[in-house]
N, CA, C and O of each residue as an XYZ file, in Angstrom:
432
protein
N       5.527    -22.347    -24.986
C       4.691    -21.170    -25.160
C       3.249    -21.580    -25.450
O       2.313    -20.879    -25.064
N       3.076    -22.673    -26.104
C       1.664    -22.640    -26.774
C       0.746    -23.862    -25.435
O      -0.458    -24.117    -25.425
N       1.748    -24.364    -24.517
C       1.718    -24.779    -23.578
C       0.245    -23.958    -22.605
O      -0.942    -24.122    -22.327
N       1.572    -22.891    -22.376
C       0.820    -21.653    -21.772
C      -0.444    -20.966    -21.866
O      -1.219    -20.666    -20.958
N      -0.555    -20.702    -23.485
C      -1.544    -20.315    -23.990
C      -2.710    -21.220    -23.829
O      -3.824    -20.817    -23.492
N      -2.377    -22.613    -24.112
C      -3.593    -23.519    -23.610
C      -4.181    -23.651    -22.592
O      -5.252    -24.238    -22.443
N      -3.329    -22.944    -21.525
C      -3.625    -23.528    -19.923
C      -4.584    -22.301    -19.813
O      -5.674    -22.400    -19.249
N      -4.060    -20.937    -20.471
C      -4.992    -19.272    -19.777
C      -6.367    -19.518    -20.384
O      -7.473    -19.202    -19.945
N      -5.921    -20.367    -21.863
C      -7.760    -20.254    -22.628
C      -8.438    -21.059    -21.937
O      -9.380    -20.501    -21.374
N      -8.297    -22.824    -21.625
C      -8.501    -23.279    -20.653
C      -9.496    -23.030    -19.491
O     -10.635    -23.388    -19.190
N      -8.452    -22.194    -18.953
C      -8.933    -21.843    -17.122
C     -10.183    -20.434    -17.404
O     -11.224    -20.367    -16.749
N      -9.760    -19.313    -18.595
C     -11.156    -18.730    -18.891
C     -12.109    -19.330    -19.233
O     -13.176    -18.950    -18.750
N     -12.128    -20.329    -20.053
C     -13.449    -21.049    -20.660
C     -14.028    -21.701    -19.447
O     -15.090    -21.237    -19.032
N     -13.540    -22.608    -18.883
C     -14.171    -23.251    -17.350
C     -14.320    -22.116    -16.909
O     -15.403    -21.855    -17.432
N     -13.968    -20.945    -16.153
C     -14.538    -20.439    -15.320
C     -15.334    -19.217    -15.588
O     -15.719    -18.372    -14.781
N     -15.541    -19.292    -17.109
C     -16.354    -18.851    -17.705
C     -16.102    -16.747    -17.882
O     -16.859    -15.781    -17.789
N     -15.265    -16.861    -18.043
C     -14.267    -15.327    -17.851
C     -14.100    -14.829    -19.127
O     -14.174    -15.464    -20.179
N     -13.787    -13.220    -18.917
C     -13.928    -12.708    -19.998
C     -12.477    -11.696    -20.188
O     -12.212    -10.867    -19.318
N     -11.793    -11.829    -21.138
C     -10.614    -10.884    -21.005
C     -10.396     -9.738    -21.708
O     -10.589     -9.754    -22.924
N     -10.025     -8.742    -21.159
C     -10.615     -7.047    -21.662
C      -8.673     -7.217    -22.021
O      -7.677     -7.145    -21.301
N      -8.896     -7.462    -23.482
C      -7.439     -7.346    -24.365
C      -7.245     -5.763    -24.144
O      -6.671     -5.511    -23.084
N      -7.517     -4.908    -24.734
C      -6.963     -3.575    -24.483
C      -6.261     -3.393    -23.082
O      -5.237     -2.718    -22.969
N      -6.803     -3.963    -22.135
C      -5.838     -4.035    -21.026
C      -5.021     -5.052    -20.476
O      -4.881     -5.063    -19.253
N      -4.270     -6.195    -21.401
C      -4.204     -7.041    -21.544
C      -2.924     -6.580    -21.947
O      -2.964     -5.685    -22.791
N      -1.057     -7.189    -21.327
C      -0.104     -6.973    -22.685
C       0.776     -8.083    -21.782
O       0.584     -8.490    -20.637
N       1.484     -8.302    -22.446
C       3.014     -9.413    -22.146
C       3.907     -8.422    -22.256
O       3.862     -7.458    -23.021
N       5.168     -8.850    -21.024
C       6.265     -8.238    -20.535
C       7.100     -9.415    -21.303
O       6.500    -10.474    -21.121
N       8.074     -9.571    -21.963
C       9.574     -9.898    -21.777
C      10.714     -9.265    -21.160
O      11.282     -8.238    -21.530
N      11.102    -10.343    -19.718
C      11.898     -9.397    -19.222
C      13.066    -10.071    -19.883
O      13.100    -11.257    -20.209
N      14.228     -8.986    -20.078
C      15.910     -9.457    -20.455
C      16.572     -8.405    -19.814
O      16.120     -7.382    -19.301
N      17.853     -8.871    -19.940
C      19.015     -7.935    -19.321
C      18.798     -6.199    -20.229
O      18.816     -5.105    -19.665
N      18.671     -6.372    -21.236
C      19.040     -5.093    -22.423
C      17.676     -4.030    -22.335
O      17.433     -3.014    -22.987
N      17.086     -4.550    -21.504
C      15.687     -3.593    -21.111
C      15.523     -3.285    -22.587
O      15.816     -2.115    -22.833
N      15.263     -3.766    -23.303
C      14.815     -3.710    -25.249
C      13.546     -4.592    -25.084
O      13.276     -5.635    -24.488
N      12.767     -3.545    -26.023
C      11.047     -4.316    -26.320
C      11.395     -5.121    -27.227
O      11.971     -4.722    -28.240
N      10.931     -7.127    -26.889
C      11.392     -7.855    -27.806
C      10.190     -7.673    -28.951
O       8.993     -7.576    -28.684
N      10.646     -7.655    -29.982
C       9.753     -8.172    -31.024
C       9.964     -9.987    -31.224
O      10.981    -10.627    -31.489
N       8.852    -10.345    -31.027
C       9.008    -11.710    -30.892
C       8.152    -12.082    -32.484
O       7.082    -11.477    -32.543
N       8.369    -12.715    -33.393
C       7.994    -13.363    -34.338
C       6.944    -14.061    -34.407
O       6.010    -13.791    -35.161
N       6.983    -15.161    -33.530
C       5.684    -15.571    -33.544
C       4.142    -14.891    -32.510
O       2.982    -15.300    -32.473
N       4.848    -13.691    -31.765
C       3.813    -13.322    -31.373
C       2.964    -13.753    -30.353
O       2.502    -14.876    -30.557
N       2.470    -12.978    -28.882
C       1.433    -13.673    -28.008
C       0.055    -13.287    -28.803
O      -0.131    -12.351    -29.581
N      -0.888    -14.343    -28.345
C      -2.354    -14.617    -28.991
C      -2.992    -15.188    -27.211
O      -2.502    -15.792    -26.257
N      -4.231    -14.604    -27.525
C      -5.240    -15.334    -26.617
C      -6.861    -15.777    -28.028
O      -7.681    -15.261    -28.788
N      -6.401    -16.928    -27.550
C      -7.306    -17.195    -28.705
C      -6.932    -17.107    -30.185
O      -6.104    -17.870    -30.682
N      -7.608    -16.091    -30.920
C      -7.351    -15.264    -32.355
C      -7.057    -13.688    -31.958
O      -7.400    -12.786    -32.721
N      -6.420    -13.440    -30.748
C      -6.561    -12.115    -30.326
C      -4.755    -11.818    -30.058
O      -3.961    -12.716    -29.782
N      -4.522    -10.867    -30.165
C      -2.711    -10.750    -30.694
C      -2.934     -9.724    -29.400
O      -3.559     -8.664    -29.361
N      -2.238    -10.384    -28.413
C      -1.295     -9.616    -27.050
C       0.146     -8.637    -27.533
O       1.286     -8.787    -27.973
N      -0.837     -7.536    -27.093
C       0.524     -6.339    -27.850
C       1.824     -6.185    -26.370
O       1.736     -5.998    -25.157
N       2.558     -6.322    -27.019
C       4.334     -6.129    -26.009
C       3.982     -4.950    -25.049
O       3.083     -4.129    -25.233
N       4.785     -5.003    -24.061
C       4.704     -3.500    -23.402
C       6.167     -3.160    -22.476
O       6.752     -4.173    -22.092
N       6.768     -1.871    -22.108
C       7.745     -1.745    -21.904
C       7.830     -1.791    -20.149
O       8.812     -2.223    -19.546
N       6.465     -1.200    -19.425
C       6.318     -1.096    -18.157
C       4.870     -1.827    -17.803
O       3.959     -2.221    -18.532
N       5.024     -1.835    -16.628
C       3.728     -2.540    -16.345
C       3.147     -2.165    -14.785
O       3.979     -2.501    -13.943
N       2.083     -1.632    -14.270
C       2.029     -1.597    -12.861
C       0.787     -2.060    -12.477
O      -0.314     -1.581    -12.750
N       1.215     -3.580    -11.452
C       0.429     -4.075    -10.975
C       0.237     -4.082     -9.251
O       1.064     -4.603     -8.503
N      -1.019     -3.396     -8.782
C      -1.017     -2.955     -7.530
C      -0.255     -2.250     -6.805
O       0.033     -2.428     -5.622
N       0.228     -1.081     -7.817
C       0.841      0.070     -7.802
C       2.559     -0.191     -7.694
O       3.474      0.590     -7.430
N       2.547     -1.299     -7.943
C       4.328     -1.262     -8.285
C       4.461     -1.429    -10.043
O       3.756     -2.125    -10.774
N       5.474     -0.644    -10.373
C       5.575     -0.652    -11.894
C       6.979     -1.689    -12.177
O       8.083     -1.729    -11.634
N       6.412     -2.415    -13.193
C       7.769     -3.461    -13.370
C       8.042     -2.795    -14.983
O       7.282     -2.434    -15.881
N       9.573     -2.847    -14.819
C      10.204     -2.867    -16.304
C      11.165     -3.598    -17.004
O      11.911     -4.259    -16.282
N      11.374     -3.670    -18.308
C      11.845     -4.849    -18.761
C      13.282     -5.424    -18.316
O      13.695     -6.511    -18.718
N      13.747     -4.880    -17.752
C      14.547     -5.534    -17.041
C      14.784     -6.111    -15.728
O      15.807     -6.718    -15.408
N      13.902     -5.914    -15.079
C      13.467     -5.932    -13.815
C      13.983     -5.951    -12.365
O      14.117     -6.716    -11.410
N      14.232     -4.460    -12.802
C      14.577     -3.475    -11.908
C      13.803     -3.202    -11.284
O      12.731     -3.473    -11.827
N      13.628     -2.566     -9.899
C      12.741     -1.988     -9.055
C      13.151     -0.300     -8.987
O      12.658      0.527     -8.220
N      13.795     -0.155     -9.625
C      14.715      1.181     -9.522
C      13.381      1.733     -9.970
O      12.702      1.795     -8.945
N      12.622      2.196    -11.073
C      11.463      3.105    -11.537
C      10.364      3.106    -10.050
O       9.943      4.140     -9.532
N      10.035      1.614     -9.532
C       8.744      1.595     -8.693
C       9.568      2.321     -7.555
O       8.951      3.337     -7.234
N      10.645      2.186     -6.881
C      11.114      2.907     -6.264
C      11.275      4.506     -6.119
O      11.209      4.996     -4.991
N      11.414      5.043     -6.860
C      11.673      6.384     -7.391
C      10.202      6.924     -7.256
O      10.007      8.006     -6.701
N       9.156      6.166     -7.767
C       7.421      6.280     -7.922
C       7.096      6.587     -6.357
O       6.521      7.471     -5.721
N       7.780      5.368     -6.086
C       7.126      5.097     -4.223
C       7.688      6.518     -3.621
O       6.939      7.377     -3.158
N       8.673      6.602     -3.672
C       9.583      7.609     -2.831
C       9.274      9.227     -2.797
O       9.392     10.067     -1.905
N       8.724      9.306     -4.470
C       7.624     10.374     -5.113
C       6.488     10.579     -4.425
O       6.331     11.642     -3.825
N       5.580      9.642     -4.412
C       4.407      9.299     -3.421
C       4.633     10.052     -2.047
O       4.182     11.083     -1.548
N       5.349      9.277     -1.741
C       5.404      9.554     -0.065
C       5.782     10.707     -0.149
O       4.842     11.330      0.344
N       6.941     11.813     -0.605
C       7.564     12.731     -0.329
C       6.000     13.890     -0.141
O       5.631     14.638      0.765
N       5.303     13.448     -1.792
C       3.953     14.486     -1.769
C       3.032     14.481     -0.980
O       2.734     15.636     -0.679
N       2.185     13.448     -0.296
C       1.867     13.243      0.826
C       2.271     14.008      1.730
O       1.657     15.056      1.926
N       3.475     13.654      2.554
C       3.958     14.234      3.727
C       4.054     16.108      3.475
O       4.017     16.978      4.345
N       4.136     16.205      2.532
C       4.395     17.690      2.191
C       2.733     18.514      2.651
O       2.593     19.425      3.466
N       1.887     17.987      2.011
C       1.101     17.916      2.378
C       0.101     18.087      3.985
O      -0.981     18.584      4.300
N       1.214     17.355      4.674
C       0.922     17.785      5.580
C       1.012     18.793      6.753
O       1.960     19.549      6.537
N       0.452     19.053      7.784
C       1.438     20.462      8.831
C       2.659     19.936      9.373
O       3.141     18.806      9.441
N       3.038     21.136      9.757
C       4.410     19.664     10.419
C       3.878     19.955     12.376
O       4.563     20.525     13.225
N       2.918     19.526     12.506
C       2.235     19.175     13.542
C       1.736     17.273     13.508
O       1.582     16.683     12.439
N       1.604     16.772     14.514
C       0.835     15.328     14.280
C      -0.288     15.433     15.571
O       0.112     15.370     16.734
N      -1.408     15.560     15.313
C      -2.531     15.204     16.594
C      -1.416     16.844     17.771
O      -1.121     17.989     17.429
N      -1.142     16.024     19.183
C      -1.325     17.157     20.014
C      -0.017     17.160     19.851
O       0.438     18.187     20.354
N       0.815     16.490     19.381
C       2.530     16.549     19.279
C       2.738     17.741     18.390
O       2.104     17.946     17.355
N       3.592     18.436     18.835
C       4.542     19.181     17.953
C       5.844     18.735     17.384
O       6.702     18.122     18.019
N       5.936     19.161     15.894
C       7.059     18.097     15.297
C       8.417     19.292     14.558
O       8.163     19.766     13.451
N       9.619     19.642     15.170
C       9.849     20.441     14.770
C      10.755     21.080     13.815
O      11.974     20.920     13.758
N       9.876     21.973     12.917
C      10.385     22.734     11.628
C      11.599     22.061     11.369
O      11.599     21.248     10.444
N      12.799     22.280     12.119
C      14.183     21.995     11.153
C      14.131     20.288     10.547
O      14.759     19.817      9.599
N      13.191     19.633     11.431
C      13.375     18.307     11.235
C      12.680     17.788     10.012
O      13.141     16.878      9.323
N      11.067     18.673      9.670
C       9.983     18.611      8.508
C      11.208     19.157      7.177
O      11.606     18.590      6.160
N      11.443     20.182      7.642
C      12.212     20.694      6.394
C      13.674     19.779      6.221
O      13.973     19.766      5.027
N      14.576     19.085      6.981
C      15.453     18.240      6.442
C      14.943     17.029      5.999
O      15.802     16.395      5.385
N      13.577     16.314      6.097
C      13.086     15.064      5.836
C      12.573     15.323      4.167
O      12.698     14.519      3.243
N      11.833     17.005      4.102
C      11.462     17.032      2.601
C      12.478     17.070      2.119
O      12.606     16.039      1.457
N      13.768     17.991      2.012
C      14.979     17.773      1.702
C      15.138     16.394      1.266
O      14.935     16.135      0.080
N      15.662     14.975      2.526
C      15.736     13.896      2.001
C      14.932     13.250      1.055
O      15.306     12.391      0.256
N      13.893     13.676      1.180
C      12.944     12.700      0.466
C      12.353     13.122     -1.301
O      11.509     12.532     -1.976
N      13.301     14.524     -1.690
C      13.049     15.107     -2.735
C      13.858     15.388     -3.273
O      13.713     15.982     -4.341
């Protein structure tokens, strides 16, 4: 661990970087999807890295167990609202009704 910590302070100090802690947290992933309280605690520097239960990086959300089941459900959310969104026309194609309305069906 303290391995680690040497290598991130390290590579900020050379490259001369700055780290915005408030947006800053450590995941432990385990089977029991439980927020570890860890004892000795992550630090950057003198700065205490607070735990977190989810995390989404470039719009996929990871959770402590690491499952894709939540980013999935997110994604699938996404898309359904989108498409709803749209006519159920595309450019000069016609796309038709029973098929728009069984796809929102599937997708909701």
């Amino acid at each position: 661990k303290q391995w680690y910590q040497r290598r991130v302070r390290d590579f900020v100090t050379k490259w001369e970087l700055s780290v915005n802690i408030q947006k800053t947290n450590i995941m432990v992933f385990n089977s029991g999807s439980k927020l570890l309280n860890c004892s000795y605690g992550f630090k950057l520097g003198e700065l205490k890295i607070e735990p977190t239960r989810k995390y989404c990086y470039l719009g996929i959300q990871f959770s402590l167990n690491g499952s894709f089941k939540h980013a999935i459900d997110e994604l699938r959310k996404k898309s359904s609202q989108g498409f709803l969104f749209h006519p159920p026309h595309c450019g000069h194609e016609s796309v038709d009704y029973k098929d728009y309305a069984q796809t929102n069906r599937l997708l909701g």
